[in-house]
LOPANU-359920 format. One record per residue (C-alpha): residue number from 0; x, y, z. Coordinates in steps of 0.1 Angstrom, whole numbers, plus 5000, padded with zeros to 4 digits. Layout:
<seq:NUM&c1:X&c2:Y&c3:Z> $
...
This chain:
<seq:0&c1:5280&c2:5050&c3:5217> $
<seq:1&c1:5249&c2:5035&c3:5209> $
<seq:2&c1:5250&c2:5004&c3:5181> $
<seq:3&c1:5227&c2:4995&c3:5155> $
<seq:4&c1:5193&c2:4983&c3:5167> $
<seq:5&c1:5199&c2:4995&c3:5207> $
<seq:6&c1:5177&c2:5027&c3:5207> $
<seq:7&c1:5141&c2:5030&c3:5196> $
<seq:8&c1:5135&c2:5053&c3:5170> $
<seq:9&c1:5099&c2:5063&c3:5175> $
<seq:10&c1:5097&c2:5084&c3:5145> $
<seq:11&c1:5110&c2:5054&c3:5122> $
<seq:12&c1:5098&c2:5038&c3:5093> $
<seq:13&c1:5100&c2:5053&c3:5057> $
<seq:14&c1:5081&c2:5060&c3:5029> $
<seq:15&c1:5087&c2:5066&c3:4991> $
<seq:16&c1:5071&c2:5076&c3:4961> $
<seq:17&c1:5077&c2:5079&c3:4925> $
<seq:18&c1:5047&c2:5087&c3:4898> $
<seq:19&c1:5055&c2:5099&c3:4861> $
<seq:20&c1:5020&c2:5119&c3:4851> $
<seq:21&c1:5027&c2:5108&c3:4815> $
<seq:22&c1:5026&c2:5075&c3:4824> $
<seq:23&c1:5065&c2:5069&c3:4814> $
<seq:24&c1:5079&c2:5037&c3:4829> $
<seq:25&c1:5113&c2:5036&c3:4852> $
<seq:26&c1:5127&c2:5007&c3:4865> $
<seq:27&c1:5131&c2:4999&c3:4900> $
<seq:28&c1:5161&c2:5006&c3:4905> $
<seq:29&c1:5149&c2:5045&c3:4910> $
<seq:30&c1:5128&c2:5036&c3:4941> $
<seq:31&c1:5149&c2:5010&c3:4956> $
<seq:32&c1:5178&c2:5036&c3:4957> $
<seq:33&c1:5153&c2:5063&c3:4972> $
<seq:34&c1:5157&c2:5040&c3:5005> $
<seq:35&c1:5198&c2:5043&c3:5008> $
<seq:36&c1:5198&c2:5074&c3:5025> $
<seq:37&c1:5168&c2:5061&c3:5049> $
<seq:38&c1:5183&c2:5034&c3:5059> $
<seq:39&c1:5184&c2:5036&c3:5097> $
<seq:40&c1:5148&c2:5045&c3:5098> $
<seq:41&c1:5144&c2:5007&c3:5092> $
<seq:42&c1:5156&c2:4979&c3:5116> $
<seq:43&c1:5157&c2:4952&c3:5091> $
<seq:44&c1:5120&c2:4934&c3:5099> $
<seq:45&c1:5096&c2:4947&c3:5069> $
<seq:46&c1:5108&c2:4964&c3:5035> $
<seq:47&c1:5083&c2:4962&c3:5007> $
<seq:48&c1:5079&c2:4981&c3:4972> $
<seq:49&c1:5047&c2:4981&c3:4948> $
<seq:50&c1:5047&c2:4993&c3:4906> $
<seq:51&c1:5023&c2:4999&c3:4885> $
<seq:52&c1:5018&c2:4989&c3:4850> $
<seq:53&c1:5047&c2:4963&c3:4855> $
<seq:54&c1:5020&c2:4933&c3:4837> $
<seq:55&c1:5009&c2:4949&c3:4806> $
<seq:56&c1:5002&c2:4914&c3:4790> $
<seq:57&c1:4985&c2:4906&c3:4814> $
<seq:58&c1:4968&c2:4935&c3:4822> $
<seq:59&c1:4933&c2:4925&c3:4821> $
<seq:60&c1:4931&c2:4895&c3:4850> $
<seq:61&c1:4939&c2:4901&c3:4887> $
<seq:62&c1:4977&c2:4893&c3:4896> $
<seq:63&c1:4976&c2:4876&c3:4932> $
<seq:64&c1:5006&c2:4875&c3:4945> $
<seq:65&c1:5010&c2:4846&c3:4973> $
<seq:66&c1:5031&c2:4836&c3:5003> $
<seq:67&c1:5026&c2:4795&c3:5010> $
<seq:68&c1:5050&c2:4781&c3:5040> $
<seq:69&c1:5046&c2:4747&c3:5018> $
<seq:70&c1:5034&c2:4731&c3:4988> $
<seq:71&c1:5005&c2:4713&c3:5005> $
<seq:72&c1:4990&c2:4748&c3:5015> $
<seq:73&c1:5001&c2:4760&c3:4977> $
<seq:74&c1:4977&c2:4727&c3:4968> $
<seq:75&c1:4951&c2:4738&c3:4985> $
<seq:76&c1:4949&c2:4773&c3:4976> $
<seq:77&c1:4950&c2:4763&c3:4937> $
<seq:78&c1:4923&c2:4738&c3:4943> $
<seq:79&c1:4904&c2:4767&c3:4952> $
<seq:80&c1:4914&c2:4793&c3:4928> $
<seq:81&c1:4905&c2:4770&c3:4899> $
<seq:82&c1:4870&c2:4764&c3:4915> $
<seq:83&c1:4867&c2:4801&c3:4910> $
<seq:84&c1:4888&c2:4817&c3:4884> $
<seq:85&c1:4902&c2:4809&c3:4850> $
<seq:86&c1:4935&c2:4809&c3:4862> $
<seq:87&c1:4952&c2:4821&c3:4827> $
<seq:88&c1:4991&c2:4815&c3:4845> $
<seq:89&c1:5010&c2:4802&c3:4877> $
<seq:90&c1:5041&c2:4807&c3:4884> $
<seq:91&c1:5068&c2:4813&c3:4914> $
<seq:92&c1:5082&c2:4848&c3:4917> $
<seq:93&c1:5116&c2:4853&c3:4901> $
<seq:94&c1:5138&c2:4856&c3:4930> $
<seq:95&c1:5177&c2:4862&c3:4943> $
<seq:96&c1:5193&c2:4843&c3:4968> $
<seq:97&c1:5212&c2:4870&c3:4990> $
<seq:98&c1:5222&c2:4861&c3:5021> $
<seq:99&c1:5201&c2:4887&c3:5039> $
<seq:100&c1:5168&c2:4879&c3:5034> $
<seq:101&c1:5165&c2:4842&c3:5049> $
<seq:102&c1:5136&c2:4819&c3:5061> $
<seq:103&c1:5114&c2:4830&c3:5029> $
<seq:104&c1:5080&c2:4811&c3:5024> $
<seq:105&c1:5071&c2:4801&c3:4987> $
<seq:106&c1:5061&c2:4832&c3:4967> $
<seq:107&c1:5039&c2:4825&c3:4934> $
<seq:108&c1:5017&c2:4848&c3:4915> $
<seq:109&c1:4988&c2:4836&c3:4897> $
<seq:110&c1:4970&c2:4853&c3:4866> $
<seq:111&c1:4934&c2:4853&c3:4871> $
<seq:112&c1:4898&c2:4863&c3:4858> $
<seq:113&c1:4870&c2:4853&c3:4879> $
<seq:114&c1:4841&c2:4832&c3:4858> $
<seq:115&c1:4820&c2:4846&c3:4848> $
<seq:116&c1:4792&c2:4817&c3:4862> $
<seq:117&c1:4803&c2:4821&c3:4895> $
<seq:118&c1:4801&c2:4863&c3:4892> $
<seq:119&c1:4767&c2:4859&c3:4876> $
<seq:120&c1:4754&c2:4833&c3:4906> $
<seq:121&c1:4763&c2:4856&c3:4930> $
<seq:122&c1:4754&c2:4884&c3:4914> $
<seq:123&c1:4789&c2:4903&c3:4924> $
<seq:124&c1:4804&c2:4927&c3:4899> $
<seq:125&c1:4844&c2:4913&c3:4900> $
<seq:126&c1:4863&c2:4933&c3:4918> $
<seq:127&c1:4838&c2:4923&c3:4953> $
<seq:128&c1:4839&c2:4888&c3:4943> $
<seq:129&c1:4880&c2:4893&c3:4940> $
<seq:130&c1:4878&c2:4912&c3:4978> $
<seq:131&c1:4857&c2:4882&c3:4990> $
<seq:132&c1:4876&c2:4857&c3:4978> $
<seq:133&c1:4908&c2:4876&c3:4991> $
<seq:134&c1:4895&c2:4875&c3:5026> $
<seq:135&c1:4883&c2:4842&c3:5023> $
<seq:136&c1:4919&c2:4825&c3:5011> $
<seq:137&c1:4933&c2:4845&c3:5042> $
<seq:138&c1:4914&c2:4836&c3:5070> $
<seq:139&c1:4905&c2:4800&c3:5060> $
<seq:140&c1:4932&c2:4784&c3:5046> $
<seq:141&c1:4961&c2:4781&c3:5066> $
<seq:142&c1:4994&c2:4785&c3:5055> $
<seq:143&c1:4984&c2:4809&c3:5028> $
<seq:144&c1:4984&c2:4849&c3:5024> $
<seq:145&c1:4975&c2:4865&c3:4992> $
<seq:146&c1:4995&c2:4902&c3:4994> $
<seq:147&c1:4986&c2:4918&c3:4963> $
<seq:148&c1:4959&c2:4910&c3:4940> $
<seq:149&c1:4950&c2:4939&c3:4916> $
<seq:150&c1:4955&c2:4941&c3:4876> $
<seq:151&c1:4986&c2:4953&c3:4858> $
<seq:152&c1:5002&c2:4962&c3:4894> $
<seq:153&c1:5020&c2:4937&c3:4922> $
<seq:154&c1:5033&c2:4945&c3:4957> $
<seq:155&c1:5072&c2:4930&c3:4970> $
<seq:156&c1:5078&c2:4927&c3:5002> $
<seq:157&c1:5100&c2:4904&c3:5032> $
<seq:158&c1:5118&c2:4911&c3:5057> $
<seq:159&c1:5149&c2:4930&c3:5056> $
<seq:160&c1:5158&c2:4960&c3:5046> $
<seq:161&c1:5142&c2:4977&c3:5017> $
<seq:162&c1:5174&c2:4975&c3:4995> $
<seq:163&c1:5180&c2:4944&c3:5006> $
<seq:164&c1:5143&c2:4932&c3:4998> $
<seq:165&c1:5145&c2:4955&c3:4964> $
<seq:166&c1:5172&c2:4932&c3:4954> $
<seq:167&c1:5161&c2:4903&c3:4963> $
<seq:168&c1:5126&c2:4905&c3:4940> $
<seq:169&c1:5146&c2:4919&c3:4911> $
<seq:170&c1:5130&c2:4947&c3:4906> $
<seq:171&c1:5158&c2:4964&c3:4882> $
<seq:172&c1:5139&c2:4937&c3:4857> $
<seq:173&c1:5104&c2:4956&c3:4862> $
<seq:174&c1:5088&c2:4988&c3:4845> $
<seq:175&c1:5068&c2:5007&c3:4862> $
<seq:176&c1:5049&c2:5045&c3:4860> $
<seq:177&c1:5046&c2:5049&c3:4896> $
<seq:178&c1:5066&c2:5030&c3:4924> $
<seq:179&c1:5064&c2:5033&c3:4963> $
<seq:180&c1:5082&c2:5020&c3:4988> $
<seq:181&c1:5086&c2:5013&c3:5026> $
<seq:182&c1:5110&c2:5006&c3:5052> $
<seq:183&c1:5101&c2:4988&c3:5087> $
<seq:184&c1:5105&c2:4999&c3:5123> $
<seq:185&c1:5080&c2:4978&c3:5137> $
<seq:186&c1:5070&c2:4993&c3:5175> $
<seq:187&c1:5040&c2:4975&c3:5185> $
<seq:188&c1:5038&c2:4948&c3:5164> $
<seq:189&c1:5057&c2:4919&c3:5148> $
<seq:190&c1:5079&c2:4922&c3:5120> $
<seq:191&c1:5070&c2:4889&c3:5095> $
<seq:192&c1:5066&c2:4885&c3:5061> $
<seq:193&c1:5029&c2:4895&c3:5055> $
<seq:194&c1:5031&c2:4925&c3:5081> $
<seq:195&c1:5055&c2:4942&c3:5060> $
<seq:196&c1:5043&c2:4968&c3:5033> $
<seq:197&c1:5026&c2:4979&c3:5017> $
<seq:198&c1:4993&c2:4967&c3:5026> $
<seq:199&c1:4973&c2:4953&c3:4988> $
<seq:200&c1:4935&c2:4955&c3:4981> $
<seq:201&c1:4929&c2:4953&c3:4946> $
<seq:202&c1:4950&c2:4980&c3:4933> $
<seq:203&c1:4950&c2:5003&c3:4963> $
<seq:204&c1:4981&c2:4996&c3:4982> $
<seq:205&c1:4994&c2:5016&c3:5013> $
<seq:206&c1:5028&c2:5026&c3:5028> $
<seq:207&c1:5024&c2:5042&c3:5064> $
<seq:208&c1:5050&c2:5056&c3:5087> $
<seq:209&c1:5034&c2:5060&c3:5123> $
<seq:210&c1:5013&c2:5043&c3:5147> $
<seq:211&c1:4975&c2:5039&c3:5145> $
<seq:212&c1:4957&c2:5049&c3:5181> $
<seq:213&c1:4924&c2:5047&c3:5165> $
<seq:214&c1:4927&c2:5013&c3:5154> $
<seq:215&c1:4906&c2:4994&c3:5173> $
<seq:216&c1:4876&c2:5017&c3:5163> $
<seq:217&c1:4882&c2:5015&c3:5129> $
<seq:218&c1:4887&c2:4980&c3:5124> $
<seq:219&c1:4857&c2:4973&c3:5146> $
<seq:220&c1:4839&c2:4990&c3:5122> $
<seq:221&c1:4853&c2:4982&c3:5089> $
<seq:222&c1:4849&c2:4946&c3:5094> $
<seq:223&c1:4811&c2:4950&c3:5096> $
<seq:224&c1:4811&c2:4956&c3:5060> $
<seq:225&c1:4833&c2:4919&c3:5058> $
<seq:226&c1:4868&c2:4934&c3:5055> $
<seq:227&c1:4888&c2:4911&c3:5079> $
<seq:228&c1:4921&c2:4927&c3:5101> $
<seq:229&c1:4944&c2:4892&c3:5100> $
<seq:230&c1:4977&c2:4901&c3:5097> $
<seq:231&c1:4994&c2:4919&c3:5132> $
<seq:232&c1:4999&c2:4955&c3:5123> $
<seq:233&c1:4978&c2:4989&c3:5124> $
<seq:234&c1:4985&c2:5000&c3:5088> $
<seq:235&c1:4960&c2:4970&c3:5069> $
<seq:236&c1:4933&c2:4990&c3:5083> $
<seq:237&c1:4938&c2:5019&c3:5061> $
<seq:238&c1:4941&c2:5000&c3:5029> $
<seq:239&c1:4905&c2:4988&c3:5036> $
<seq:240&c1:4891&c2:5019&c3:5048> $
<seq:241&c1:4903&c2:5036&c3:5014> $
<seq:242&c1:4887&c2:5006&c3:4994> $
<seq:243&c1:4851&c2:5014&c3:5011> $
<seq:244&c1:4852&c2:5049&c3:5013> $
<seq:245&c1:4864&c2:5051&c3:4976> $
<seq:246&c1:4851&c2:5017&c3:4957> $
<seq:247&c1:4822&c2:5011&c3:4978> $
<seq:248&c1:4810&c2:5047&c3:4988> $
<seq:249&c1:4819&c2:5064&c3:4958> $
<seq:250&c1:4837&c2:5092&c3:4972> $
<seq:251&c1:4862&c2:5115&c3:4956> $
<seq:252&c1:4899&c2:5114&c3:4971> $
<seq:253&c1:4895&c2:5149&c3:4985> $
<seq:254&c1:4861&c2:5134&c3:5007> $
<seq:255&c1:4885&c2:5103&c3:5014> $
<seq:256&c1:4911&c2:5122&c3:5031> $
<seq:257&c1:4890&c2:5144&c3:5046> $
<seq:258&c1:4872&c2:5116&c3:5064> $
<seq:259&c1:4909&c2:5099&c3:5074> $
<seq:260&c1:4926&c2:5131&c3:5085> $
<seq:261&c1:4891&c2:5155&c3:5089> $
<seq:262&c1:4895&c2:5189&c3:5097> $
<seq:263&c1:4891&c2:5203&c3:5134> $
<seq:264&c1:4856&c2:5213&c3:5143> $
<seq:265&c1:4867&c2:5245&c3:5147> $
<seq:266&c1:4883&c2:5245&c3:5115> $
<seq:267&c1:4847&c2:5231&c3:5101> $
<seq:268&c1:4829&c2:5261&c3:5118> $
<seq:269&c1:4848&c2:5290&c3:5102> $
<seq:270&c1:4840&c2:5276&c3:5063> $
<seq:271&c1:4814&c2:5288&c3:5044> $
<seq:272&c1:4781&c2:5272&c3:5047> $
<seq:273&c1:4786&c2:5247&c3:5016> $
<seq:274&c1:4819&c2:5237&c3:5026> $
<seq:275&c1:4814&c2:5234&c3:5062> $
<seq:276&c1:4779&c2:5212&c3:5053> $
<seq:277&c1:4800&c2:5188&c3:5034> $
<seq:278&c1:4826&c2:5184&c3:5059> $
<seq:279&c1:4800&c2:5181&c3:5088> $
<seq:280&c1:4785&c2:5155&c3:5067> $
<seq:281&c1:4817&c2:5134&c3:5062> $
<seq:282&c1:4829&c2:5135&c3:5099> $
<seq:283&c1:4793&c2:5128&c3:5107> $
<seq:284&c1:4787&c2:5097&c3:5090> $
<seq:285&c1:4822&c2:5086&c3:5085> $
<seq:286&c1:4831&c2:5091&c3:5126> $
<seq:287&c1:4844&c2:5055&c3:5128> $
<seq:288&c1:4870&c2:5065&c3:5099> $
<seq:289&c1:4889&c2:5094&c3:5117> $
<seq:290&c1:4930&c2:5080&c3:5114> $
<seq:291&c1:4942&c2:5091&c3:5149> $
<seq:292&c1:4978&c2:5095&c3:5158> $
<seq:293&c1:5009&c2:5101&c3:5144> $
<seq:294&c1:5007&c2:5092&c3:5104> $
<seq:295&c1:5021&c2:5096&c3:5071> $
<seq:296&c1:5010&c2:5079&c3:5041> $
<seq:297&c1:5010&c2:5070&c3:5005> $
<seq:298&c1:4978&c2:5054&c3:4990> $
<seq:299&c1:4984&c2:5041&c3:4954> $
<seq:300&c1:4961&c2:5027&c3:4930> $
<seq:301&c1:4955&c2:5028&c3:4890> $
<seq:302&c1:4967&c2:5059&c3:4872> $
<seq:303&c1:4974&c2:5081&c3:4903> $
<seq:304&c1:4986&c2:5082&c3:4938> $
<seq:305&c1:4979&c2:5104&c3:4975> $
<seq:306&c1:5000&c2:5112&c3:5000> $
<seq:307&c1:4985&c2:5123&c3:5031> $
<seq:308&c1:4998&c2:5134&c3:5066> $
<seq:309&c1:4978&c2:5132&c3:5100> $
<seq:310&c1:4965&c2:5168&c3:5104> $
<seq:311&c1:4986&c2:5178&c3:5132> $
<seq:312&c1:5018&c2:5165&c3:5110> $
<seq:313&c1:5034&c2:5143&c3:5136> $
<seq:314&c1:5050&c2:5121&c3:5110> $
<seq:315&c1:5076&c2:5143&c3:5078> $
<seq:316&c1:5069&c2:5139&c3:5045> $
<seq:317&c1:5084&c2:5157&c3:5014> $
<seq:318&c1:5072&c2:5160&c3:4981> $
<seq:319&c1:5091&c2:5172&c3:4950> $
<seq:320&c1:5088&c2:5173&c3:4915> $
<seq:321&c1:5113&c2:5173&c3:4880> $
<seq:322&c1:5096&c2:5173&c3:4845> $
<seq:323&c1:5067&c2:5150&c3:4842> $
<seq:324&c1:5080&c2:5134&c3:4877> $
<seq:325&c1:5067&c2:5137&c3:4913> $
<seq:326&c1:5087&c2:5125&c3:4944> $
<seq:327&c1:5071&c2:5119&c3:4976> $
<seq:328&c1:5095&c2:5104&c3:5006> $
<seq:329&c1:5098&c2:5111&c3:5044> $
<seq:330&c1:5127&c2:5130&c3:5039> $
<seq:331&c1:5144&c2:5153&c3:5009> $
<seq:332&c1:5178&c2:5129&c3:5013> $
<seq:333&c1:5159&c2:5105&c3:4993> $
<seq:334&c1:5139&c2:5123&c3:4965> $
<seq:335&c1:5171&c2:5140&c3:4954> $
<seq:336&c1:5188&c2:5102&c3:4957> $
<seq:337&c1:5159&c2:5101&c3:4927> $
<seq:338&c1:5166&c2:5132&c3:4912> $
<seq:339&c1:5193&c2:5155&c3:4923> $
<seq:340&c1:5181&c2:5190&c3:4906> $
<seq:341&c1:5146&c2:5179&c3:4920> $
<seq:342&c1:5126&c2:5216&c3:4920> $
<seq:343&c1:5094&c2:5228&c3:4942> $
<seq:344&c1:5103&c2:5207&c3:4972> $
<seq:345&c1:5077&c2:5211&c3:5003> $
<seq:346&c1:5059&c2:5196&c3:5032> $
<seq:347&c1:5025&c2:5195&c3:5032> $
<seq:348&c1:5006&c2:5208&c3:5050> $
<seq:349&c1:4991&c2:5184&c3:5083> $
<seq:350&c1:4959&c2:5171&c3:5066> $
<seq:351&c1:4965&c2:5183&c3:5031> $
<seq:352&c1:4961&c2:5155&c3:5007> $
<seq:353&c1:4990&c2:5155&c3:4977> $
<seq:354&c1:4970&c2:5138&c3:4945> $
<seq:355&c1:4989&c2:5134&c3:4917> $
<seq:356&c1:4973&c2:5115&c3:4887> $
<seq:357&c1:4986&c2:5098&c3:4854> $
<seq:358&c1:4975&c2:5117&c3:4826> $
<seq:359&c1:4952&c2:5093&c3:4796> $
<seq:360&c1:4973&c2:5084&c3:4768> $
């Protein structure tokens, strides 16, 4: 009999998803159960959850949520951050002690608006001058590791197992309209505190079960446009290749996922000529975007959510929905963990984005 933690699982790692379309807040509790019944997809080295709308009075600065390994790199970083930003509040992460999550670094958020001086000398509308500043923090100052910076949303993650790291962050004391989740079976790379997910950009955050092949490629390209791939694990990448493709290129979801997971060229050439020009176009330009190998994964951001599965579907994923809720997780077990008399349940297609948005109050 094989124990806990002596096999590989090469299919492991799970995802979660939970988005009300009304925008109706639910607790955490909902999405940190979701991960019960997925348990042995994780080994215990990465669980991480993000919510959305959790900071509504502070909804209009940039919440950075920070990792420091001591208070001399926590003094640097706010020397910094007050050079740059109004910094509006600071203050450390509410927290549990549990005895399973151990060796945690310091864990502070910060409130922030950038000045306005600084945006206009640069002349950078905020949200680049947020990314620059982002990759600057993370690659200069050592000891330091901002993993979630965008407004009204925040990303929790450590190592351990996703309940373990939903109770530790106390996220039964945040409100959220849309909550994902992950659980960790790192294969080919190490499982530390800022390689868990998700993976934050401003409010784009990404849970990812699977294994990157194209990786080099697209990080060789994505850090010519200054994106930088620091922190030991495939699934960054894809957080900044949605952020360019969608914030800097201006293209719809639909284009986005067809550029990630594109169709065959075979599949291209039996469209009709508008469709098939498009999709030429995007695999075209965007080459150096294809997401190769084995994926499955959930890209939040403000107001809506997609899941999306490599196009040969090498990786499950499950979405369902009940009233104004949809479920997305790798497998059924843990949307009806959500919601029990959860109705419409399907897989998707390989390469058939799931959008689901929040509908304006």
């Amino acid at each position: 009999m094989y124990k806990e933690g002596q096999i590989r699982i090469p299919s492991g790692c799970a995802i979660a998803a939970v988005i009300s379309r009304t925008g109706k807040k639910m607790t955490g509790d909902i999405i940190v159960d979701s991960m019960i019944p997925m348990h042995d997809r994780s080994n215990g080295l990465g669980g991480g959850f993000a919510g959305y709308g959790i900071y509504p009075e502070y909804k209009e600065q940039y919440a950075l949520h920070i990792f420091f390994t001591d208070n001399a790199a926590r003094a640097e970083c706010e020397k910094f951050l007050q050079s740059s930003f109004e910094v509006v509040k600071a203050e450390i992460i509410p927290t549990a002690k549990i005895h399973e999550i151990t060796d945690e670094p310091l864990i502070w958020r910060y409130f922030v608006s950038p000045l306005s001086s600084v945006l206009k000398n640069l002349q950078l509308d905020e949200k680049e001058y947020v990314v620059r500043t982002v990759m600057k923090i993370n690659t200069t100052i050592d000891g330091c590791y901002v993993f979630s910076c965008g407004k009204n949303m925040g990303s929790f993650k450590a190592v351990g197992f996703p309940e373990d790291v939903g109770r530790f962050y106390r996220l039964d004391e945040y409100d959220a309209y849309s909550w994902t989740a992950h659980g960790r079976y790192p294969t080919n790379t190490p499982g530390w505190w800022g390689g868990a997910h998700p993976f934050c950009l401003l409010d784009y955050s990404v849970v990812h079960n699977g294994e990157i092949s194209s990786y080099d490629a697209n990080r060789r390209f994505i850090e010519m446009f200054g994106y930088k791939c620091t922190l030991k694990t495939d699934t960054e990448v894809i957080t900044y290749i949605a952020d360019y493709l969608i914030r800097r290129k201006g293209l719809t979801l639909e284009e986005t996922a067809s550029v990630m997971a594109a169709p065959f060229w075979e599949t291209i050439n039996r469209m009709d000529d508008a469709e098939r020009g498009k999709l030429t176009y995007l695999r075209t330009v965007f080459s150096n975007l294809l997401v190769t190998g084995p994926f499955s994964i959930i890209l939040a951001f403000e107001n809506g959510l997609m899941a999306l599965n490599d196009r040969l579907k090498l990786r499950s994923m499950v979405v369902g929905e009940k009233d104004d809720l949809v479920f997305i997780a790798s497998e059924e077990a843990a949307i009806r963990r959500m919601e029990p008399d959860a109705e419409n349940v399907y897989a998707p297609a390989g390469g058939e984005p799931v959008i689901v948005m929040v509908k304006e109050n």
